[in-house]
C-alpha positions in Angstrom: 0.0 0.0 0.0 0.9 3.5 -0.7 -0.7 4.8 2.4 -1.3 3.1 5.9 -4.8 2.9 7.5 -5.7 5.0 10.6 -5.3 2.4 13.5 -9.2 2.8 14.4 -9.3 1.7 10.9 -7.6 -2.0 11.7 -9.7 -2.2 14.1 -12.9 -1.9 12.2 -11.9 -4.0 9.1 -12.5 -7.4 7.7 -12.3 -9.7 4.7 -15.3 -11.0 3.6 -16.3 -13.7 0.7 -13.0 -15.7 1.1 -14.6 -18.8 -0.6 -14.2 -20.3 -4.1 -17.6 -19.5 -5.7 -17.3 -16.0 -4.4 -17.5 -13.2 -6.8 -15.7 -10.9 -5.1 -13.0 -12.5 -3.0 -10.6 -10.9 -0.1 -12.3 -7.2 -0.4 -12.1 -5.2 2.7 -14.8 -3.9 4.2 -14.9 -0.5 6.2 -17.3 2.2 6.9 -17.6 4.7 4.2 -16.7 7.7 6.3 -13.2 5.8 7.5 -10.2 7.7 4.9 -8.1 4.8 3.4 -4.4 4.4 1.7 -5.3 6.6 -2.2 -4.2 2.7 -3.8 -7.4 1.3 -2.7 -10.3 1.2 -4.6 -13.7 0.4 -3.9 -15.3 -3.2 -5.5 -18.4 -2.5 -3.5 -21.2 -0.6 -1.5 -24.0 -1.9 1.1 -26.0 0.0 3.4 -26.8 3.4 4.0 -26.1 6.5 6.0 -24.2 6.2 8.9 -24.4 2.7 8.2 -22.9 2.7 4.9 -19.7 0.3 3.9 -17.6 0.4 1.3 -15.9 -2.7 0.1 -11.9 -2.3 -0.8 -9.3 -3.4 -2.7 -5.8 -2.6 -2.5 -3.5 -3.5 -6.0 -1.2 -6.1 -4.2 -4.5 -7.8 -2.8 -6.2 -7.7 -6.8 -2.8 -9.3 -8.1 -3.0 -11.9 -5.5 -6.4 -13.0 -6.2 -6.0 -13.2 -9.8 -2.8 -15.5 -9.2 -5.5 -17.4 -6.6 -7.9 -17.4 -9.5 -5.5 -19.1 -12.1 -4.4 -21.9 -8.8 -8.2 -22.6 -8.7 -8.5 -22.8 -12.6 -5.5 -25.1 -12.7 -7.2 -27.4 -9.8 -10.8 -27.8 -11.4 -8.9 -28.8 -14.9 -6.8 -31.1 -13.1 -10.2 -32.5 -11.0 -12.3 -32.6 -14.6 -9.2 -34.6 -15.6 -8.8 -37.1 -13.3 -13.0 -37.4 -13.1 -12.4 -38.2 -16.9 -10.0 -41.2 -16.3 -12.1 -42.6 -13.7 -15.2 -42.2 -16.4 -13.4 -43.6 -18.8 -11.7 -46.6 -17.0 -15.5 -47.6 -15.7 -16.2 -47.3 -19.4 -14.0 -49.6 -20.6 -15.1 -52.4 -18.1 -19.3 -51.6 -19.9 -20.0 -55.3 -20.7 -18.7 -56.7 -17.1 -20.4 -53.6 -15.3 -23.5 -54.6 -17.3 -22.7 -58.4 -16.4 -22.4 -57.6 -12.9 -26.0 -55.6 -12.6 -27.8 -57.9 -14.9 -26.4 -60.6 -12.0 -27.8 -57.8 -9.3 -31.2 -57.7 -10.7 -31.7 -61.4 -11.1 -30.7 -61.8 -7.4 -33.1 -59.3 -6.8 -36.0 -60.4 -8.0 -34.9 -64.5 -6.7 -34.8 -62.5 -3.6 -38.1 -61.0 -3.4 -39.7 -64.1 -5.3 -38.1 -65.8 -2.0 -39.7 -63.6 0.4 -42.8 -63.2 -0.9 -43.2 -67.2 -1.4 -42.6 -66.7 2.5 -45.9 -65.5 2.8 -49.0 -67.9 4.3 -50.2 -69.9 1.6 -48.0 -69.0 -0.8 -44.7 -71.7 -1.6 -41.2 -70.4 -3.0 -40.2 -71.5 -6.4 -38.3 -74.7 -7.5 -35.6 -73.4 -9.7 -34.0 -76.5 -11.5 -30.9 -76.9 -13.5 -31.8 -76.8 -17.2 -30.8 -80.1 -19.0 -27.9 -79.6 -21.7 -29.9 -80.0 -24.7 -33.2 -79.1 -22.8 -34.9 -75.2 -23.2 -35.4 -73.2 -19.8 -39.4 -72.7 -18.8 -41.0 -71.4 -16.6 -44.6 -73.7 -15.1 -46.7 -72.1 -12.7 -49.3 -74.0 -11.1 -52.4 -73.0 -9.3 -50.0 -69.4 -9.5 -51.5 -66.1 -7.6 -49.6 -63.1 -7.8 -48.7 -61.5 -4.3 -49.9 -58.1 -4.9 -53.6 -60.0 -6.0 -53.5 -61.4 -2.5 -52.9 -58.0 -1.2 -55.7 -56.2 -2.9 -58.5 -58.9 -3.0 -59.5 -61.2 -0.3 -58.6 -63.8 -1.7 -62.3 -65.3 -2.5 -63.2 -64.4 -5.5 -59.6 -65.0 -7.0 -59.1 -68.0 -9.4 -55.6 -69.5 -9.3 -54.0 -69.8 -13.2 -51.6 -72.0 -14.7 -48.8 -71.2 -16.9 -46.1 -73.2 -18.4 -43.5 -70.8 -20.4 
């Protein structure tokens, strides 16, 4: 600074909007009527009358937040890069990560067939090898679908077959 600040006026300051995302970073806030250094400028005003603050800037503080601005820019790239390889290296695995959670939802629904078939009155399923030169099915007999035992009593409900 060209200048030096009254001491009230140490006293009185602050920096405000030190974060990233802040439009304005490191500006010093001091009552309007409070003489500063003639280097400072003002980046700001809020309030009024003898309320009234003016938000400062001196030119070492600007140089250092643009230098602060650059470090930042260099971090996101080097965060949008590494959030790249990490896309791109799940990517290259698709067909096992779609192996794997085709394998999750078929464990799913054995697992809620197996709980539901839990139920009173209800059985859980038989699930058999398939022969080598045989064709996988699906036979349902006397079948009733849990959320049909949920919404009807139960009386009036016919049981079906099915063979698949």
């Amino acid at each position: 600074c060209s200048g030096t600040l009254p001491s009230s006026a140490k006293h009185a300051w602050k920096y405000v909007n030190t974060k990233e995302a802040s439009k304005d970073k490191y500006l010093i806030e001091l009552p309007a009527s409070m003489p500063v250094p003639d280097d400072f400028f003002v980046k700001g005003k809020r309030g009024s009358g003898d309320k009234k603050i003016n938000k400062y800037r001196s030119p070492v503080v600007e140089g250092l937040v643009q230098e602060l601005e650059q470090a930042y820019d260099v971090v996101n790239a080097g965060k949008k890069r590494g959030m790249e390889i990490v896309f791109a290296k799940f990517d290259s695995m698709r067909s096992m990560w779609a192996t794997a959670a085709s394998a999750t939802a078929m464990l799913d629904a054995l697992g809620a067939l197996a709980e539901a078939s839990s139920q009173p009155g209800l059985t859980r399923p038989n699930i058999l090898d398939c022969p080598p030169n045989g064709k996988p099915s699906v036979n349902i007999v006397q079948g009733r679908h849990p959320c049909v035992e949920i919404t009807h009593s139960g009386a009036d409900f016919v049981p079906n077959d099915l063979s698949l």
